[in-house]
C-alpha positions in Angstrom: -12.5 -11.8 0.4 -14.3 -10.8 3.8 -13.0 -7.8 5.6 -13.7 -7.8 9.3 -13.9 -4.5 10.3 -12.4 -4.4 13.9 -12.7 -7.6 17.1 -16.0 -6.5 18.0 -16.8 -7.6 14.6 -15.5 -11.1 14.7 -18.6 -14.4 15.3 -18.0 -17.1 16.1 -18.1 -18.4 12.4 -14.5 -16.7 12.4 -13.0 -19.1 15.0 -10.9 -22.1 13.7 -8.5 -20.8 10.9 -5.0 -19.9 9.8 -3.3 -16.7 10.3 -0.8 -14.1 9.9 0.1 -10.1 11.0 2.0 -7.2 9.7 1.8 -4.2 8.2 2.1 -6.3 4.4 3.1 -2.0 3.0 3.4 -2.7 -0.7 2.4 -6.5 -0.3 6.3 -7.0 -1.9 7.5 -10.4 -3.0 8.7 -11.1 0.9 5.2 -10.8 1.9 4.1 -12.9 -1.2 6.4 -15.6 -0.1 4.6 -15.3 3.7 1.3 -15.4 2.0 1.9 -18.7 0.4 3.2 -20.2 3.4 -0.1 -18.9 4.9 -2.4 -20.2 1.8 -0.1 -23.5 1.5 -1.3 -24.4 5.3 -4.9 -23.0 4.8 -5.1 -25.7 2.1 -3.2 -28.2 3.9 -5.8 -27.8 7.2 -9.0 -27.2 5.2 -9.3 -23.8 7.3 -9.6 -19.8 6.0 -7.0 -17.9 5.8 -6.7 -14.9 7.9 -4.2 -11.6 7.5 -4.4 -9.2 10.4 -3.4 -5.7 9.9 -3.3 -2.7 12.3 -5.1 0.4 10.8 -3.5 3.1 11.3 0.1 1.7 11.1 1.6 1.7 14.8 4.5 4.3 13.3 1.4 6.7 12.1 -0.1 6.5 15.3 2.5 7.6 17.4 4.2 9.9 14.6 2.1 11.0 11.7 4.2 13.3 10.1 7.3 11.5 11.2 6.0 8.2 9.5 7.5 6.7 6.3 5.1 7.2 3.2 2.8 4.8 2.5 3.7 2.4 -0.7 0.0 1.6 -0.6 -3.5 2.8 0.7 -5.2 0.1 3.1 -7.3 0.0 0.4 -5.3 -0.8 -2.4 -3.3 -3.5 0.1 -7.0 -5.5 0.8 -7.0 -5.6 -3.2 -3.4 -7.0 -3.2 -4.5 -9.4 -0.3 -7.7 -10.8 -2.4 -5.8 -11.1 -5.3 -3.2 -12.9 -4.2 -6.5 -15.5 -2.9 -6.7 -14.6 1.2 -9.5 -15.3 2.5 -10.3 -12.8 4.9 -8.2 -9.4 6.4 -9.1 -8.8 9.8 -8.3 -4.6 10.8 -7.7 -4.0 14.0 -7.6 -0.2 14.8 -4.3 0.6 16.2 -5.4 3.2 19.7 -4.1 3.5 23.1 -5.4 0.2 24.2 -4.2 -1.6 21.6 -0.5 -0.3 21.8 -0.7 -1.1 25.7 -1.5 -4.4 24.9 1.3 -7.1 25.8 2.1 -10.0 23.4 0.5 -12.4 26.3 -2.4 -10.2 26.0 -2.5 -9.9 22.2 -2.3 -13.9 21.9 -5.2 -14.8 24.3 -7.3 -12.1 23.4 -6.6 -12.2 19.5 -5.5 -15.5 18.9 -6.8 -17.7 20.9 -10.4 -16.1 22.2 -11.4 -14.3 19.1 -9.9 -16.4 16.3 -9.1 -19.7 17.4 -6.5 -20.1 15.3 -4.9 -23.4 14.3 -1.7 -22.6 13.2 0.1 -18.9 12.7 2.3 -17.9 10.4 5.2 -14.5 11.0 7.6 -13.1 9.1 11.0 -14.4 10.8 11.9 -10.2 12.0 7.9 -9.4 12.8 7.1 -8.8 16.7 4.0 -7.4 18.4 3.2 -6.2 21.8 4.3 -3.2 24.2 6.7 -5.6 25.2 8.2 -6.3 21.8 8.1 -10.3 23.0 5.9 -11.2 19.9 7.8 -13.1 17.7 8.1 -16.5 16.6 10.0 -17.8 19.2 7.1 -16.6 21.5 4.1 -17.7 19.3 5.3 -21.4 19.3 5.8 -21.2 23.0 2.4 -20.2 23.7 1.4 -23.0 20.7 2.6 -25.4 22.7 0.7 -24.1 25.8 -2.8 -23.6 23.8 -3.1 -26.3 21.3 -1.8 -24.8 18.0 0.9 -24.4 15.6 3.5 -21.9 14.3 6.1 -21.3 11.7 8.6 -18.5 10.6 8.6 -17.8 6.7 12.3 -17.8 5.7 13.7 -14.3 4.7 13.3 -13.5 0.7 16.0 -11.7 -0.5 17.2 -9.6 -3.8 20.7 -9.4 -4.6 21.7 -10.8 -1.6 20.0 -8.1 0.9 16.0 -8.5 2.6 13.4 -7.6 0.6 11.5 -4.7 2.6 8.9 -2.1 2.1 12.1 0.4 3.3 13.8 -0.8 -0.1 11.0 -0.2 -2.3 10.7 3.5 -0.7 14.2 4.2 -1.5 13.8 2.9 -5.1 10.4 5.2 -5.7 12.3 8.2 -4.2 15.2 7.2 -6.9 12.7 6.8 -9.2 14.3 3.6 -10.0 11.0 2.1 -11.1 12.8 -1.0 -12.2 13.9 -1.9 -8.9 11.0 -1.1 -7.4 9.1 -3.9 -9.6 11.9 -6.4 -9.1 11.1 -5.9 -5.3 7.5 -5.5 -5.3 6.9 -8.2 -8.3 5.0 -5.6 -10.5 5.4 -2.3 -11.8 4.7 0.4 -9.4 1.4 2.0 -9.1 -1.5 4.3 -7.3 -4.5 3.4 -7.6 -7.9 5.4 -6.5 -11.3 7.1 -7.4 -11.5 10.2 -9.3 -12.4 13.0 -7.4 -13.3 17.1 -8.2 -10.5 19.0 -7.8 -10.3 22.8 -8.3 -10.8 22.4 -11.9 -7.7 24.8 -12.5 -6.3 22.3 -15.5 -9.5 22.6 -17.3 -9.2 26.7 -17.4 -5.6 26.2 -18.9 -6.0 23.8 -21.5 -4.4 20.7 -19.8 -7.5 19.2 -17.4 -6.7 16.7 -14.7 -8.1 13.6 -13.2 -7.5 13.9 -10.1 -6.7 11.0 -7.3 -7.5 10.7 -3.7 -4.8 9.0 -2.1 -6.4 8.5 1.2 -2.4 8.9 3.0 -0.8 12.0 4.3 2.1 11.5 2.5 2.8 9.7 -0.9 6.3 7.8 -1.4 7.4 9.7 -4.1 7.2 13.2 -5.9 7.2 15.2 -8.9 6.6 14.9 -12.3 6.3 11.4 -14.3 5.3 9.9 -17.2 2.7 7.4 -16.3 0.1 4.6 -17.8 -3.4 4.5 -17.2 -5.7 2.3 -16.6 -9.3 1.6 -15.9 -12.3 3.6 -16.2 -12.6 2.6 -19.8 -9.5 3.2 -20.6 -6.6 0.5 -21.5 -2.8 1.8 -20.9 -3.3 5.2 -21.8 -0.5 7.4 -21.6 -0.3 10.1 -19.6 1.8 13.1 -17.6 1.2 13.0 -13.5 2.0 15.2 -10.7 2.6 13.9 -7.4 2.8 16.5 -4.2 1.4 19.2 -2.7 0.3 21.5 -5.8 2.7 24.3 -4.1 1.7 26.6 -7.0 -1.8 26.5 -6.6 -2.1 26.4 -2.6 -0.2 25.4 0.5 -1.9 22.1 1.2 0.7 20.0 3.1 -1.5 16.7 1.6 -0.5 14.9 -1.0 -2.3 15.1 -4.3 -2.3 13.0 -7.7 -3.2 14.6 -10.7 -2.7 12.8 -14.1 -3.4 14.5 -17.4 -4.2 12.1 -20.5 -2.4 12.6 -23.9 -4.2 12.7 -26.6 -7.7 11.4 -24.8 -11.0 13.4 -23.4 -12.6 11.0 -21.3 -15.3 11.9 -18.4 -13.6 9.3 -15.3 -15.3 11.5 -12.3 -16.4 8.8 -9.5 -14.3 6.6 -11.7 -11.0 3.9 -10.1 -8.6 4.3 -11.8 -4.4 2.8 -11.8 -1.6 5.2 -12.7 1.1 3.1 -13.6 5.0 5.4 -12.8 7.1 4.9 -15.8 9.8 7.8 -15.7 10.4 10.8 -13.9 10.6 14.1 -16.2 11.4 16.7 -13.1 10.9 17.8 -8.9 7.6 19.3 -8.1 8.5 23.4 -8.5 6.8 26.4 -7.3 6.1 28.5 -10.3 5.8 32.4 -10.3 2.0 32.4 -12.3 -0.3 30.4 -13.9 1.4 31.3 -17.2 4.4 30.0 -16.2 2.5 27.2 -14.6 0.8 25.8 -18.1 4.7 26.4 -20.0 6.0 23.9 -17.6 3.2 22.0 -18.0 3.1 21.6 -21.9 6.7 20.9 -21.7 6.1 17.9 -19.4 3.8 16.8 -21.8 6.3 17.0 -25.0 9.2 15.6 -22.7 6.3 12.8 -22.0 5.9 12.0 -25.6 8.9 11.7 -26.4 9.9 9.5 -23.7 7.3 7.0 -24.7 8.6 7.3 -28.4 12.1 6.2 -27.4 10.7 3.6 -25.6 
């Protein structure tokens, strides 16, 4: 899969293909069902298929800290994209010019002049523009007036209500990971490279791998058993923390940190998947490190003996 990093980047080898935009948070089974519809026409035309995305999201832009968690990194999204066979993600930095931009704008400028596209596909709720006019109605108007085509995705829904990346959020905050994979169409996961942390677990017996997650905020919190994957390893089973570490400093960033059961394994500059399995507690602030690594070896115990129930 190409990424095009920004318009300034697009050739013309880019113009003539088919295309969708959204944020695609989570790439859930409602996206899926819009990514079809985009690779079903893509196939049909002989063309690429395109998904454009706004980087950051427009909600981050104007509210950072006000912004719903991010199911996925951008990163972890342009896997989801490949994988489920697009052909190229076009990011589009989301600044001041670009949220003054008008749907009219975003169509001639976008569309027409720097992608040529052939026919465009929307979700049937998604609009664009400081005018909020970009939606399908719209996009088959200016079809009409330009030479291509356009078509809404139907809504996909789950137990009779919409599919949505809001869902999902409230499931991972429930820690209702089985909802969460009924919506998103696979178990729930964070996925990055290992980084040096503060080396803290190592001086108290339980050391860490521990995950960039390249987002202010993470859409859930606490203590979980987990599964891990990559970097050599194959479903090992582990105990994660997801937050903000209150015990060790006052970072306001989120942090993973997974600890492995049972398994020494060097994964520094390694990627690697932690799979969310069960929740064992909140995220606590504890008096000292002593009471710190009590807690901790606890979680572990309760962690085994989840997975031996299992």
């Amino acid at each position: 899969m190409e990424l095009i990093r920004g318009l300034h980047n697009l050739r013309p080898k880019h113009r003539g293909c088919v295309a969708t935009i959204g944020a695609f948070d989570g790439v859930h089974l409602g996206h899926q069902a819009v990514i079809r519809h985009l690779l079903d026409k893509a196939q049909e035309l002989a063309l690429p298929s395109v998904v454009i995305v706004f980087e950051p999201l427009p909600r981050e832009y104007f509210s950072p800290l006000q912004a719903p968690a991010r199911i996925m990194s951008f990163w972890e999204k342009c896997r989801a994209l490949e994988q489920q066979g697009v052909d190229r993600v076009l990011r589009i930095r989301f600044n001041e010019r670009l949220r003054e931009m008008s749907a009219q704008q975003f169509v001639d400028d976008i569309f027409v002049a720097g992608l040529g596209v052939r026919y465009v596909v929307l979700g049937d709720d998604f609009r664009f523009g400081n005018d909020r006019q970009g939606d399908v109605k719209f996009i088959q108007e200016q079809g009409r007036r330009y030479g291509y085509d356009a078509g809404p995705t139907p809504t996909c829904s789950l137990d009779g209500e919409r599919i949505s990346s809001t869902r999902i959020r409230e499931a991972l905050e429930s820690a209702d990971f089985v909802q969460a994979q009924r919506l998103l169409g696979r178990p729930y996961s964070i996925s990055g490279k290992v980084i040096y942390g503060r080396q803290l677990g190592r001086t108290i017996g339980t050391p860490t791998a521990n995950l960039e997650l390249r987002r202010l905020r993470a859409p859930l919190s606490g203590v979980y058993a987990v599964e891990v994957s990559g970097g050599g390893l194959e479903q090992a089973r582990g105990v994660a923390n997801v937050g903000v570490r209150p015990t060790v400093d006052d970072s306001i960033k989120a942090n993973l940190e997974v600890h492995l059961l049972d398994r020494e394994i060097e994964l520094y500059g390694q990627h690697i998947e932690v799979t969310f399995r069960h929740k064992l507690r909140e995220e606590q602030k504890f008096g000292s490190v002593d009471e710190l690594r009590e807690n901790i070896a606890r979680d572990i115990e309760n962690t085994r003996s989840w997975f031996a129930r299992g």
